[in-house]
C-alpha positions in Angstrom: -113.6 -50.3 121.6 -116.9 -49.2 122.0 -119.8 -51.6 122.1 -122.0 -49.9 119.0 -124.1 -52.5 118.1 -125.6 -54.0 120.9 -126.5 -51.0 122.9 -130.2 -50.8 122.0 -130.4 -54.0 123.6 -128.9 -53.2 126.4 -130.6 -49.9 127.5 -133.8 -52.0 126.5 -132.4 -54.9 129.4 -131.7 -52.3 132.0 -135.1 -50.5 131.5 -136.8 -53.5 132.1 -135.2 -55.0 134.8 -135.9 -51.6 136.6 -139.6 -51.3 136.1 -142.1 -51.6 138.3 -145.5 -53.3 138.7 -147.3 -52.6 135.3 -149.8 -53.3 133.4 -150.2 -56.7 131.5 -150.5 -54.8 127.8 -147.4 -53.0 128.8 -145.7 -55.6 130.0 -146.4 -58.1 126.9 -145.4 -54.9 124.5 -141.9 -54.1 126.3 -141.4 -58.4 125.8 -142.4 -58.0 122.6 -140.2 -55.3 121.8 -137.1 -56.9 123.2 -137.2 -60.4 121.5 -138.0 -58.6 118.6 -134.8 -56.1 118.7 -132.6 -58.9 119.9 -133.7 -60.6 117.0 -133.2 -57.8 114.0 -129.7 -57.1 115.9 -128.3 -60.5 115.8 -126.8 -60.9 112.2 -125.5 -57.4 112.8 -123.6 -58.3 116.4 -122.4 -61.9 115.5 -120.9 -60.4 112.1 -119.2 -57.6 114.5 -118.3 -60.6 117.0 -115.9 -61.7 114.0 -114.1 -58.5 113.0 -113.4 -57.9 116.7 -112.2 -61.3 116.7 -109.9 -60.6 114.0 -108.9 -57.4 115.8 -108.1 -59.3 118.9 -106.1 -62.4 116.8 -103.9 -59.0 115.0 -103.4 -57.2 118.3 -102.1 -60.2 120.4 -99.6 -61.7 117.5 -98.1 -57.8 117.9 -97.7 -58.2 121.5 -100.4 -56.0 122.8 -101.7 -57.7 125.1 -103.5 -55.4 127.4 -105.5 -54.4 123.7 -106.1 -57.8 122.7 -107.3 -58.7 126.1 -110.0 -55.4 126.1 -111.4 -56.6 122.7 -111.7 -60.1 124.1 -113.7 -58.7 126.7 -115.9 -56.6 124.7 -116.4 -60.1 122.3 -117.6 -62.0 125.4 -119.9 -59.1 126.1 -121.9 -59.6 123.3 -121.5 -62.7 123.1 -123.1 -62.7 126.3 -126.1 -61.4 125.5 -126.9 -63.6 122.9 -126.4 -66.5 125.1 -128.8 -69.5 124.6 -130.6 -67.8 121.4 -129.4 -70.0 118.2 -127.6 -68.5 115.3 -129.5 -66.6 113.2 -127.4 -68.6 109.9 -129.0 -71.9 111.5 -131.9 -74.0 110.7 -133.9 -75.1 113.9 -135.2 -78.3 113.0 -137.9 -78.6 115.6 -140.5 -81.5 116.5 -142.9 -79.5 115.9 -145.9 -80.8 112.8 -143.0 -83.8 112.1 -143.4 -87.5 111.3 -142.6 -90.0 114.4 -141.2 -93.1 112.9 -141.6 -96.4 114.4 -141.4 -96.1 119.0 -139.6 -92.7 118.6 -141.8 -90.1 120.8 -141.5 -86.6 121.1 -141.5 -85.1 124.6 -141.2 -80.7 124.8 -138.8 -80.1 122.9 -136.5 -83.6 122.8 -137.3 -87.0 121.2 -136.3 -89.6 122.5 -137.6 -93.7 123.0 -135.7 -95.3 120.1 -136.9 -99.0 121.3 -136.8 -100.4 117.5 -134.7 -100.2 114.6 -135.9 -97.5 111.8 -137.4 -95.1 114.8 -136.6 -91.7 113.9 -138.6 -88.7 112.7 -138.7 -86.8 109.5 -138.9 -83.0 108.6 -140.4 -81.8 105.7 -138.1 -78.3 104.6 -139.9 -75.5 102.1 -137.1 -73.2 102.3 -133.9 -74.2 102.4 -130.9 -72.0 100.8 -128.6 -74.6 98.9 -125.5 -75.2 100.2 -123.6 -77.6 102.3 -125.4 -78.3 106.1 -124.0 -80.2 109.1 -126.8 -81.7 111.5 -125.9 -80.2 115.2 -127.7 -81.4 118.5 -127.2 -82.9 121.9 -127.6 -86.0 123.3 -127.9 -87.9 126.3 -127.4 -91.5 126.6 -127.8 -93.9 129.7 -128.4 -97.1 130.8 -132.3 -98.1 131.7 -132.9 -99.7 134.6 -132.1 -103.4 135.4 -135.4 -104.1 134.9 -135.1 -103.4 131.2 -132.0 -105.1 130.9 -132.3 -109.3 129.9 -129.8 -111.7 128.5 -130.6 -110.1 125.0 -131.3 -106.5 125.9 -128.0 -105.2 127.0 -127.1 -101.2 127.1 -124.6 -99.9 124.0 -121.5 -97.8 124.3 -122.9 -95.9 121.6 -126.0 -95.5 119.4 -125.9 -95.3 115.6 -128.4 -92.6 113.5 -128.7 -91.9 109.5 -129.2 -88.9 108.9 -130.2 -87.3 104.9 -132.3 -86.2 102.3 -135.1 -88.7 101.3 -135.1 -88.8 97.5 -135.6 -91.6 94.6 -133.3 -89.8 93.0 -129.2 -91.6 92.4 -127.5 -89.6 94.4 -129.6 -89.8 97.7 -127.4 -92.9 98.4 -124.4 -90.4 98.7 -126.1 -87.7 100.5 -126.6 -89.2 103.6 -124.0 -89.5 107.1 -123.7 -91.6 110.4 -124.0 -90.0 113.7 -122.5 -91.5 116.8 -123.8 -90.5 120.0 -121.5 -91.4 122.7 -122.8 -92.7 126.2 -123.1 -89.9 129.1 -122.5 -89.9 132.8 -126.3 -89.1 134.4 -129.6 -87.9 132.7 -128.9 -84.5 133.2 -125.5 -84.6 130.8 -126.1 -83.6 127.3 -123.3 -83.8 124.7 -123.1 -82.2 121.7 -123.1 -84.0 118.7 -122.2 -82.9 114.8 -122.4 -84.8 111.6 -120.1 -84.9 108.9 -121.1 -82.6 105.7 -124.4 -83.0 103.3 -124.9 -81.2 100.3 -128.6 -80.1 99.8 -129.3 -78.5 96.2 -132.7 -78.3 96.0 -136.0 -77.0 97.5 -138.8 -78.3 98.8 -136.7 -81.5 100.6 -137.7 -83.8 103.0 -135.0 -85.0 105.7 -135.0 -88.3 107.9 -133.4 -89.1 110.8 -133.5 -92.7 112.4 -132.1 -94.8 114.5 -129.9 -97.7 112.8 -130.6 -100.4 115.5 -132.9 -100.3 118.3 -131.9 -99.1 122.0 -134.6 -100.4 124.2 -132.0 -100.7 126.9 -130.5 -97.2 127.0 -132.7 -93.7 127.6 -131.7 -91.6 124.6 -132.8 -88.5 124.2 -132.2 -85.8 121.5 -132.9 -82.1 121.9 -131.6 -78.5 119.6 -131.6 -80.4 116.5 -130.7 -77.6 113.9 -128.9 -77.5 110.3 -125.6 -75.5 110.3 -124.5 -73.7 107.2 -120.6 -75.0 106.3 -118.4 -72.1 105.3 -116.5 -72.8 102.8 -112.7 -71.6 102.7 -110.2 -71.5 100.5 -106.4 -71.7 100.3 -106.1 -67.4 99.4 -102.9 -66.0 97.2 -100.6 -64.1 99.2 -101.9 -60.4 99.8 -100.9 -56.9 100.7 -101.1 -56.7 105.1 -105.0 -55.6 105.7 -105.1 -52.4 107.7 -107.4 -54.0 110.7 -108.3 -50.4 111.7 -109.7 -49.4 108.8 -111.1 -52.7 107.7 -112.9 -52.9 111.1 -113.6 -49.0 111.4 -115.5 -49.2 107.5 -117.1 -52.4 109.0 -118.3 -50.7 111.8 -120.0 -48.1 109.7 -121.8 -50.3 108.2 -123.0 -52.5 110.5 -124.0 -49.3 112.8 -126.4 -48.2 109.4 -127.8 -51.9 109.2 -128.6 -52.1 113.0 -130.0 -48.1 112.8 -132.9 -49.3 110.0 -133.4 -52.4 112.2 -133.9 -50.1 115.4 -136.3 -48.3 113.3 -139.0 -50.5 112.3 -138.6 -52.1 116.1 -139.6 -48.3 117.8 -142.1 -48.0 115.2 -143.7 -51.3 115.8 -143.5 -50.7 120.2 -144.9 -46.8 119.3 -147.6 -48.4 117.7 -148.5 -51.2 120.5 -148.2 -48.3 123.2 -151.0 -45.9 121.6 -152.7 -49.0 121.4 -152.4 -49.4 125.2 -152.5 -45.4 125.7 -156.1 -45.5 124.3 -157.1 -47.9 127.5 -155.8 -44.0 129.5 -153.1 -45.7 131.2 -150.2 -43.1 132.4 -147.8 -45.6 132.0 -147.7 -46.1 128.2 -148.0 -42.1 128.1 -144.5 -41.7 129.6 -142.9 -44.7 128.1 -144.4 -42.6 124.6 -142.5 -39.3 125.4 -139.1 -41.4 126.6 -139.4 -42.5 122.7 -139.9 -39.0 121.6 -136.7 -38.1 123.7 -134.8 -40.5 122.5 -135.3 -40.1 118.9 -135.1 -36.6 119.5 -131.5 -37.3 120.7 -130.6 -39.4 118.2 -131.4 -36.8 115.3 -129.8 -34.4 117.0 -126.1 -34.9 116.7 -123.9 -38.0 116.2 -122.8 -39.1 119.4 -119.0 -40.2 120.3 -120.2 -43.8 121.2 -123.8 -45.1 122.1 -125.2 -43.5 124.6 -126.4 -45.6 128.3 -127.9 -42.6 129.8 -130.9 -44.5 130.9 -129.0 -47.4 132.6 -126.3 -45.1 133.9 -125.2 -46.0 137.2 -124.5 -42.1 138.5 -128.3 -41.5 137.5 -130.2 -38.6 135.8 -127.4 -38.0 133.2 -130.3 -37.9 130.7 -128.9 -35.7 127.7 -125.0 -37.1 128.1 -123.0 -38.9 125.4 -121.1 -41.9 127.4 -117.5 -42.2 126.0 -115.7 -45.4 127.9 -112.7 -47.2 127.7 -110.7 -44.1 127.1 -107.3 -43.2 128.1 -105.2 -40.3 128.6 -103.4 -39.6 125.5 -99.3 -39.1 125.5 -97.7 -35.6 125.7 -97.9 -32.8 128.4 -101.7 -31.7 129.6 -102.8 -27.9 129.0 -103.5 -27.8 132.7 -105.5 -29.6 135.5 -108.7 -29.0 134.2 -108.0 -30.0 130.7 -106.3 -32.7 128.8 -106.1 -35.2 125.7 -107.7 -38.5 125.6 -107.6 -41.4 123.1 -110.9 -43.3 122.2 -111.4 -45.5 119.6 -108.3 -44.2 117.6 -109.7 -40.7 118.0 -108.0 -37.9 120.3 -110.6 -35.8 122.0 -109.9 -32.5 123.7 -111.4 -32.4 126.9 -111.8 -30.1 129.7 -113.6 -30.7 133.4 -117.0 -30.0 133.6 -118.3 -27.7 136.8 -114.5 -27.3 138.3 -111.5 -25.2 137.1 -107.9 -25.4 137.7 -105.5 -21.9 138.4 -103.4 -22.0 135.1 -100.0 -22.8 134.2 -98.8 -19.8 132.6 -98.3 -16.3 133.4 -100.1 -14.6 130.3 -103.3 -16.7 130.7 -106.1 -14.3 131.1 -107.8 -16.5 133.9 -104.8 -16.0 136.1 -105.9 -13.0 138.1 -109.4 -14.5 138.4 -108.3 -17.8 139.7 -106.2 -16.3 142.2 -109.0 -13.8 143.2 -110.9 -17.4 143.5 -108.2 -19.0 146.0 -107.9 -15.7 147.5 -103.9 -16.4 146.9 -101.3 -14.1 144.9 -100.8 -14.9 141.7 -97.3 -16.7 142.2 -98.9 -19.0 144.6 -101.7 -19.7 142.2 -99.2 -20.0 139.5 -97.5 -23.3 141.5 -101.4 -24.8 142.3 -101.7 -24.6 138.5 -98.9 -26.9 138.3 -99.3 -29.3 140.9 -102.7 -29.7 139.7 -101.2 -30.5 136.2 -98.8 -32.7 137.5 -101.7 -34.5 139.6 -104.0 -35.2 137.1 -101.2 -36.7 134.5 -99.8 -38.8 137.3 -103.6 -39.7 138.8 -104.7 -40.6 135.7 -102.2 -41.9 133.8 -102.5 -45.5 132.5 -106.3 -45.9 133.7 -109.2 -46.7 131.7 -111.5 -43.4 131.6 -114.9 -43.2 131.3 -116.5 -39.6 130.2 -119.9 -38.4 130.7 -119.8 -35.4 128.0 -122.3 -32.6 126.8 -123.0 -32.9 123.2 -120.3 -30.7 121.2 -121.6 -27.1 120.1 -121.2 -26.5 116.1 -117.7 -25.8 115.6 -116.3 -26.7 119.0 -112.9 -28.1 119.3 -113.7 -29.5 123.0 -115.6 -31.4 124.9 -116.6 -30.5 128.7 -117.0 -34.0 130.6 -117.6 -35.8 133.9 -114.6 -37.9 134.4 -115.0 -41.5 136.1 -112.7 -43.8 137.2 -113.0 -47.4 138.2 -113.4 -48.0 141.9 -112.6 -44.3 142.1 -115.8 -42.1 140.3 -115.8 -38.9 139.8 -112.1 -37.5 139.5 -113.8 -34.2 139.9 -114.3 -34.9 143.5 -110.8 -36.0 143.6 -109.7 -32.7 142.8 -111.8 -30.6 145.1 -110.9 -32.7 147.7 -106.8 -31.8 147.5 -107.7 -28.5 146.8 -106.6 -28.3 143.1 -109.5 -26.9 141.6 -112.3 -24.9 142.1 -115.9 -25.4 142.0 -117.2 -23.3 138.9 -121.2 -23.6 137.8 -123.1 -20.9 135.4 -125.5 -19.0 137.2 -128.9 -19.6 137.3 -128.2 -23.1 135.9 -130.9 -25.4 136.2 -129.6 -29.0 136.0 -131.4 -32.6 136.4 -131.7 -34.5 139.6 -128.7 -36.5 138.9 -126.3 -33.1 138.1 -128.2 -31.2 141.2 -127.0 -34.4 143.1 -123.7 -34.1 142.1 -123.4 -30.6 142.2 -124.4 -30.9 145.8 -121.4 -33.3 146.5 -119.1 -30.7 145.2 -120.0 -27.7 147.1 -119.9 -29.8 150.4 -116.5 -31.7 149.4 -115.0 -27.8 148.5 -116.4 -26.7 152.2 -114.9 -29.6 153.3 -111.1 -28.7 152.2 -111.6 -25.5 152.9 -112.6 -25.5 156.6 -110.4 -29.1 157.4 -107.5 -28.7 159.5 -105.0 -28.2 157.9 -107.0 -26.9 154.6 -106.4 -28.5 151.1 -103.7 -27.5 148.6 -104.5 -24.4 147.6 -107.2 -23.4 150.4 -103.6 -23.9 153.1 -102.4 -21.0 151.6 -105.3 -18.9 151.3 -104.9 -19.7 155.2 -101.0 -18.8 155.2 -102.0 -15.8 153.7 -104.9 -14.7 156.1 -102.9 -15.7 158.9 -99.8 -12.8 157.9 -102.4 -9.9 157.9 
């Protein structure tokens, strides 16, 4: 699976990290770009988090393992990036413009010093979606020091809050819960705490929180205080089996338009705050303005295979490249060395190897002659490379996890041509060269980027390389047989 709907995010992370000394307005613009798209994206990602969830739940109770172990992966990944930042369903209840009760005090962002009975604090909620709410925080509880302690002032197991709605009306009596908070082992241990449900139907409310009894012997402090939405479930009559692929393929879809209007308004908004900053003359903005116009450019251009990472590639320079990863090699004999099924995303792609070229594996292919002419071996002889190489790219990559780098398809082109990568490995191009399997094969006159001149340049030396090594490589050791018999 491909992660779709984080990966503006995630080129936006890697930018950043990268960047050098800049100015403040720049700096404060990229910031506010980035909260602002992680943000927008996060009801789209924690809605994908589920269905790959569900994916994972359907794949392991098959058996598949290996599958349900990739999607629980690519979970945790976003997951990951949405570490620390509260749900986007919850209702931060912060201590900010409340109402301190009795010795409560609020301290950054926990409250805490419940000396008396009744201390709490109250929030006062304009907008507030009916429903049923649980109150979530953490809490830590220890003993205060000896000095506190006296015959009467003795440190509790546990402390005792009421939490609900403050109303005159009837039911307010049955609208409110008891929280325990247990004790914890230092300062620095915070437990997390959740009440039992409340019903809220109404709008403008006002909600209290207080301490039932007073603690003046314990340090208790309280800190992420936030109303959860309940989901309700119920019992469902027996149904047809749900295709997952589908379901999650059509959610997918969706969830990829949602996060594209999302992406939108985010660019716009940055665009903006950079002309701002471009009027000030600084160079900076001005190429941060025309990596926008590439990237949109990009975008409009042709739907990619999955989201592209170009700009946080590791290789470098692969500006232009649609990333395709977690592919494998699909089932069935390859076409030859050079070109081969794989399987992404429940798609089969046709590819064939970028820059090099395999000799064939038949007799009547038109590139035999040429390929031997290549080797500078007869055509029998190039006729058995073709077939070693064939046999060395299924067995090589067989059963790995492939990652492509790919030129955007032409209209009406039933292939791809790719940069293959392997884990721990890289390019399998290199791999090739270096036993001699394939040629290196580049259009004249081509001018590439620095990242494809750098890699070109690592072919050419690895094909000198197996060509000049004693003994040669595969089939540059018998373009030396050969020489060797005239």
């Amino acid at each position: 699976m491909r992660l779709l709907l984080s990966s503006f995010v995630l080129i936006l992370l890697a930018v950043f990290k990268g960047m050098a000394q800049e100015p403040a307005d720049l700096s404060e613009a990229r910031q506010a770009l980035l909260n602002k798209a992680l943000t927008d994206s996060q009801k789209v990602t924690e809605q994908y988090v589920l269905a790959l969830a569900a994916r994972e739940a359907a794949l392991a109770a098959a058996g598949d393992y290996e599958q349900a172990r990739q999607f629980q992966q690519r979970r945790q990944q976003l997951e990951s990036v949405y570490a620390g930042v509260p749900s986007t369903s919850a209702v931060m209840l912060t201590l900010a413009g409340t109402r301190l009760m009795g010795s409560a005090q609020a301290s950054g962002d926990s409250l805490g010093n419940f000396r008396s009975s009744g201390s709490g604090v109250e929030w006062s909620l304009f907008r507030l979606t009916p429903g049923k709410y649980r109150l979530e925080f953490e809490a830590s509880m220890t003993d205060a020091p000896v000095a506190f302690a006296s015959a009467k002032l003795q440190p509790q197991e546990k402390a005792v809050f009421e939490f609900g709605e403050v109303t005159g009306l009837v039911t307010a009596a049955s609208n409110r819960v008891s929280v325990e908070i247990p004790r914890s082992a230092d300062e620095t241990t915070f437990v997390k705490v959740q009440s039992a449900e409340l019903t809220f139907t109404r709008s403008p409310l006002t909600l209290r929180l207080v301490a039932s009894a007073g603690y003046p012997a314990n340090f208790l402090r309280l800190r992420g205080l936030k109303l959860v939405p309940v989901n309700e479930t119920t019992a469902a009559a027996p149904t047809e089996p749900i295709d997952v692929k589908t379901a999650l393929e059509t959610i997918r879809t969706t969830l990829t338009s949602e996060l594209a209007e999302a992406q939108k308004a985010v660019v716009e908004a940055y665009r903006t705050e950079l002309q701002r900053v471009d009027a000030k003359s600084q160079n900076e903005a001005k190429a941060e303005l025309k990596r926008l116009d590439r990237l949109a450019d990009k975008k409009e251009a042709k739907p990619r295979f999955s989201p592209p990472r170009s700009m946080a590639d590791g290789s470098g320079g692969l500006d232009g490249y649609d990333e395709v990863i977690e592919a494998t090699l699909a089932e069935g004999p390859l076409e030859a060395g050079d070109r081969f099924k794989v399987l992404h995303d429940g798609r089969e792609l046709k590819v064939r190897l970028l820059w090099v070229v395999c000799p064939p594996v038949k007799s009547d292919d038109k590139t035999l002659n040429t390929l031997a002419a290549r080797f500078r071996i007869d055509v029998e002889d190039a006729l058995a490379v073709g077939r070693a190489a064939q046999e060395f790219t299924a067995g090589y990559l067989r059963g790995k996890t492939l990652r492509l780098m790919a030129r955007p398809m032409p209209e009406g082109a039933s292939e791809i041509e790719a940069l293959v990568f392997l884990p721990d490995v890289g390019l399998f191009q290199n791999v090739l060269i270096d036993q001699g399997l394939a040629a290196l094969y580049v259009p004249i006159n081509k001018k590439g980027s620095m990242g494809e001149n750098a890699l070109l340049k690592s072919l050419f030396d690895r094909e000198q390389a197996a060509k000049t090594r004693v003994p040669p490589s595969g089939a540059w050791a018998l373009s030396h047989d050969n020489n060797s018999k005239k």
